[in-house]
Backbone as CSV, one residue per row, in Angstrom:
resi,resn,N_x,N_y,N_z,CA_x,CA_y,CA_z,C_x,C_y,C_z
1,UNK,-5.231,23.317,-2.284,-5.730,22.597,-3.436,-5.443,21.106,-3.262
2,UNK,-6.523,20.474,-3.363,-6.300,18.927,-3.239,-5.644,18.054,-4.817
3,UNK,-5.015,17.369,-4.480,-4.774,16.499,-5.583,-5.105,15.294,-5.806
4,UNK,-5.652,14.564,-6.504,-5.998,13.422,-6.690,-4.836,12.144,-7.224
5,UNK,-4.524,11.178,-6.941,-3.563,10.609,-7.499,-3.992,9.281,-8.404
6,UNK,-3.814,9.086,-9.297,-4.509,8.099,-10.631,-4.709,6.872,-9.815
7,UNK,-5.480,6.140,-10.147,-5.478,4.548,-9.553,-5.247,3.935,-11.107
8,UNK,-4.577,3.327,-11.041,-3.820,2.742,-11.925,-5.298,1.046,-12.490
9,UNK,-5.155,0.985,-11.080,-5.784,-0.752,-11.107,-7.071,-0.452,-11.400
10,UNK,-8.495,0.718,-11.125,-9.295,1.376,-11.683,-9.204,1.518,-13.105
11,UNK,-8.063,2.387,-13.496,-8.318,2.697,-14.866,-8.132,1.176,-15.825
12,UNK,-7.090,0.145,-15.186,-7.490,-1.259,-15.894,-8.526,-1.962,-15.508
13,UNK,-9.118,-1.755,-14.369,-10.502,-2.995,-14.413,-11.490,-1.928,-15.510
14,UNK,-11.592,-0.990,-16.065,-12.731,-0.397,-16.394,-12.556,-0.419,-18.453
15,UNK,-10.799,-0.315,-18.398,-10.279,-0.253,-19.513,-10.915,-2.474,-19.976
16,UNK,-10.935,-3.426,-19.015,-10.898,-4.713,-19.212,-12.467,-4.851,-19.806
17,UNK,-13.254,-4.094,-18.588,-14.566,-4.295,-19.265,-15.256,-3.717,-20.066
18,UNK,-14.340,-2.723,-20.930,-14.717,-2.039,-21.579,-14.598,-2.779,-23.523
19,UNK,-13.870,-3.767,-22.578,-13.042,-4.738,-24.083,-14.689,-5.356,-24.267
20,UNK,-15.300,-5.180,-24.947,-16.780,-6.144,-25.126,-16.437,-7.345,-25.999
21,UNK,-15.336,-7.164,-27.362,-15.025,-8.212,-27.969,-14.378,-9.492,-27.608
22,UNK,-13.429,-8.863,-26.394,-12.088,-9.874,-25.895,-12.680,-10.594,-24.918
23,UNK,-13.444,-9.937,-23.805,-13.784,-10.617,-22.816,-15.818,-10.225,-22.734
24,UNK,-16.451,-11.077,-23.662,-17.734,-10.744,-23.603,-18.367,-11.323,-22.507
25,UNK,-17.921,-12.130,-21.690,-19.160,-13.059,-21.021,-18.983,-12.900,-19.612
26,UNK,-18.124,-11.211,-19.285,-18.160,-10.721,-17.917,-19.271,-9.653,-17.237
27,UNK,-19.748,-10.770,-16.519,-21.242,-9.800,-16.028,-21.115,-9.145,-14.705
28,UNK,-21.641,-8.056,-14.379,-21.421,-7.080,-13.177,-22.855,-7.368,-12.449
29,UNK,-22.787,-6.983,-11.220,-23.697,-7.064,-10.176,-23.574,-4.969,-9.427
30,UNK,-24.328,-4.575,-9.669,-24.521,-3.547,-8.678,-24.329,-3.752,-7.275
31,UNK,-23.341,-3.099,-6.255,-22.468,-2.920,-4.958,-21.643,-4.159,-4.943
32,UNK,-22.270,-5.133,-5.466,-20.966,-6.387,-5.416,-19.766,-5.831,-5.384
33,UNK,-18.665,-5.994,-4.414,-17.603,-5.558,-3.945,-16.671,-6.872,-4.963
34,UNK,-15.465,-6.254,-5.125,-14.090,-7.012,-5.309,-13.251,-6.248,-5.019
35,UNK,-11.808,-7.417,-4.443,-10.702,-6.523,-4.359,-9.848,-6.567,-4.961
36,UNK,-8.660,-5.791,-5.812,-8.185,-5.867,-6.357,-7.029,-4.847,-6.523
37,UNK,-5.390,-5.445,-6.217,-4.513,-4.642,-5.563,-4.360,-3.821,-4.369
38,UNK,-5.086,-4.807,-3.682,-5.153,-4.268,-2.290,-6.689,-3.271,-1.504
39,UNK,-7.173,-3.221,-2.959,-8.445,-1.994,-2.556,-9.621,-2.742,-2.481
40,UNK,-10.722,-2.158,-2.438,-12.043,-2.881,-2.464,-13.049,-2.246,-3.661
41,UNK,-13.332,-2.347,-4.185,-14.170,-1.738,-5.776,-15.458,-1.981,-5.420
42,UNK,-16.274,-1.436,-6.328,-17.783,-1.615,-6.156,-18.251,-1.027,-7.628
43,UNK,-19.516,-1.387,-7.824,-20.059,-0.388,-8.980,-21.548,-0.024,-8.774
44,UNK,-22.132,1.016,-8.752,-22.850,1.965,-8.620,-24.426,1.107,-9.818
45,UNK,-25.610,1.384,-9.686,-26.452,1.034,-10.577,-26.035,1.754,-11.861
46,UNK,-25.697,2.658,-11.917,-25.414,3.271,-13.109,-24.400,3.099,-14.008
47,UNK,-23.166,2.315,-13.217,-22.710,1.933,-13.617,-20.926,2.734,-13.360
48,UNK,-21.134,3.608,-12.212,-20.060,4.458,-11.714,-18.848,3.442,-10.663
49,UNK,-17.446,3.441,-11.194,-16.784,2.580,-10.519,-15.952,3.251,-9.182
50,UNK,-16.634,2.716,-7.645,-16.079,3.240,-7.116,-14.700,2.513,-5.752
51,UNK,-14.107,3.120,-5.253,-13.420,2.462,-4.290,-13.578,2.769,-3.283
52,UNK,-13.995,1.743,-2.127,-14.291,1.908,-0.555,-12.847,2.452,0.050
53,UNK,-13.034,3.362,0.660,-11.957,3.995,1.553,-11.860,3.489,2.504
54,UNK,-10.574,2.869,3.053,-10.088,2.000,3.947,-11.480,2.215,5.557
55,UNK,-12.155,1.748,5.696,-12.549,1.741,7.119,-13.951,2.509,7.084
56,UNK,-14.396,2.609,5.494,-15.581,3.528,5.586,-16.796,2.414,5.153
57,UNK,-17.483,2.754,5.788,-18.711,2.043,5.674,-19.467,2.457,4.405
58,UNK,-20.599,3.553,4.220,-20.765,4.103,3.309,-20.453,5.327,2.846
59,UNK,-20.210,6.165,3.787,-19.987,7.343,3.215,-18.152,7.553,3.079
60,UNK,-17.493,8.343,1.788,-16.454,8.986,2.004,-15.536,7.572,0.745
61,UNK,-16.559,6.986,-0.119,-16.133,6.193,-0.924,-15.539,7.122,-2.450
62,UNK,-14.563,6.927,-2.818,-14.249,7.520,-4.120,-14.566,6.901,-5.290
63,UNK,-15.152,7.771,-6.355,-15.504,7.479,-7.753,-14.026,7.293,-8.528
64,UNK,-13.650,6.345,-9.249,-13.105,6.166,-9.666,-13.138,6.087,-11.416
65,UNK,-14.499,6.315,-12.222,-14.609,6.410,-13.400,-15.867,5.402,-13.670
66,UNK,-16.362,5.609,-14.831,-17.131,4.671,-15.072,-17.208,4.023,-16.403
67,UNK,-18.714,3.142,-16.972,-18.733,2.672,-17.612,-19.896,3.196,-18.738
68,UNK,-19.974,3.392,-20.069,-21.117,3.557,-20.821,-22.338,3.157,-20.770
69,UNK,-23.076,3.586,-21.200,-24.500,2.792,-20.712,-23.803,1.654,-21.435
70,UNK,-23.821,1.810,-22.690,-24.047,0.709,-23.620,-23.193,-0.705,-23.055
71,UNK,-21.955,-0.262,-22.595,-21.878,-1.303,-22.211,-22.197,-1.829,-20.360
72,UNK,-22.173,-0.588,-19.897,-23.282,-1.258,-18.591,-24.364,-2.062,-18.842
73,UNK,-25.045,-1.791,-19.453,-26.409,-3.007,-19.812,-25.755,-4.307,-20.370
74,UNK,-24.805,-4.477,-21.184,-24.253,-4.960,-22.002,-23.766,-6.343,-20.628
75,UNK,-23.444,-5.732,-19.687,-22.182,-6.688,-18.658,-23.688,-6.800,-17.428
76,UNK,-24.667,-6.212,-17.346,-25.818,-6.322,-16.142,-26.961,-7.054,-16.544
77,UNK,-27.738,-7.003,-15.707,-29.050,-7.076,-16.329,-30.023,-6.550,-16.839
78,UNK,-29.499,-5.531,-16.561,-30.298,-4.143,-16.807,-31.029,-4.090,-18.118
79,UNK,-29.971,-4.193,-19.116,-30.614,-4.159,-20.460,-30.886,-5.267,-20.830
Protein backbone atom coordinates (compact mmCIF):
# COMPACT_ATOMS: atom_id res chain seq x y z
CA UNK A 1 0.00 0.00 0.00
CA UNK A 2 1.41 3.29 -1.02
CA UNK A 3 1.27 6.31 1.11
CA UNK A 4 1.11 9.67 0.17
CA UNK A 5 2.76 12.32 2.36
CA UNK A 6 0.90 15.99 2.66
CA UNK A 7 2.77 18.84 0.90
CA UNK A 8 2.41 21.30 3.23
CA UNK A 9 3.60 24.30 0.72
CA UNK A 10 0.65 22.96 -1.87
CA UNK A 11 -1.95 23.00 0.60
CA UNK A 12 -0.74 26.93 1.33
CA UNK A 13 -0.25 28.17 -2.20
CA UNK A 14 -3.90 26.86 -2.96
CA UNK A 15 -5.28 27.80 0.64
CA UNK A 16 -3.49 31.76 -0.57
CA UNK A 17 -5.39 31.76 -3.73
CA UNK A 18 -8.21 30.71 -2.55
CA UNK A 19 -8.29 34.03 -0.24
CA UNK A 20 -10.25 36.10 -3.23
CA UNK A 21 -10.82 38.99 -0.63
CA UNK A 22 -7.15 39.34 0.82
CA UNK A 23 -5.21 38.88 -2.16
CA UNK A 24 -7.59 39.71 -5.31
CA UNK A 25 -5.26 40.85 -8.01
CA UNK A 26 -3.33 37.35 -8.27
CA UNK A 27 -3.64 36.02 -11.74
CA UNK A 28 -2.61 32.39 -12.88
CA UNK A 29 -1.31 31.34 -16.25
CA UNK A 30 -1.96 27.62 -17.25
CA UNK A 31 1.65 25.30 -17.06
CA UNK A 32 3.41 28.47 -15.93
CA UNK A 33 5.77 26.78 -13.54
CA UNK A 34 6.92 28.33 -9.98
CA UNK A 35 9.02 27.16 -7.37
CA UNK A 36 8.34 27.16 -4.16
CA UNK A 37 10.15 25.37 -1.14
CA UNK A 38 12.27 23.73 -3.15
CA UNK A 39 9.60 22.10 -5.67
CA UNK A 40 8.39 23.21 -8.99
CA UNK A 41 4.33 23.77 -9.23
CA UNK A 42 2.32 24.17 -12.23
CA UNK A 43 -1.45 24.46 -12.81
CA UNK A 44 -3.42 22.45 -15.16
CA UNK A 45 -6.24 24.46 -17.56
CA UNK A 46 -8.67 23.40 -15.23
CA UNK A 47 -7.27 24.56 -12.76
CA UNK A 48 -5.60 21.23 -11.00
CA UNK A 49 -2.38 22.11 -8.87
CA UNK A 50 0.35 20.02 -9.72
CA UNK A 51 4.11 19.28 -8.75
CA UNK A 52 6.87 18.30 -11.28
CA UNK A 53 8.74 15.31 -9.94
CA UNK A 54 12.31 15.93 -9.62
CA UNK A 55 13.78 15.07 -13.26
CA UNK A 56 10.44 14.39 -15.03
CA UNK A 57 9.68 16.00 -18.01
CA UNK A 58 6.02 15.33 -18.50
CA UNK A 59 4.97 12.37 -17.39
CA UNK A 60 4.96 11.05 -13.53
CA UNK A 61 3.97 14.77 -12.24
CA UNK A 62 1.77 14.72 -8.97
CA UNK A 63 -1.64 16.40 -8.43
CA UNK A 64 -1.50 18.16 -5.59
CA UNK A 65 -5.23 19.65 -5.19
CA UNK A 66 -6.98 22.16 -6.86
CA UNK A 67 -8.89 25.18 -7.35
CA UNK A 68 -12.87 25.95 -7.89
CA UNK A 69 -14.03 26.93 -11.01
CA UNK A 70 -15.24 29.98 -9.53
CA UNK A 71 -12.31 31.00 -8.49
CA UNK A 72 -10.13 29.58 -11.38
CA UNK A 73 -11.80 31.97 -13.78
CA UNK A 74 -11.72 34.44 -11.11
CA UNK A 75 -7.43 34.40 -11.01
CA UNK A 76 -7.28 33.37 -15.32
CA UNK A 77 -8.60 34.44 -18.18
CA UNK A 78 -10.76 32.11 -18.72
CA UNK A 79 -13.77 33.69 -17.34
Amino acid sequence: METKLRDITAEGILEHLRDLENYPDEALTPYKEFTLGGKTYFFTPAGFLCCKDPGSKEVGDSFCGYLTDEVWHYRTDDG
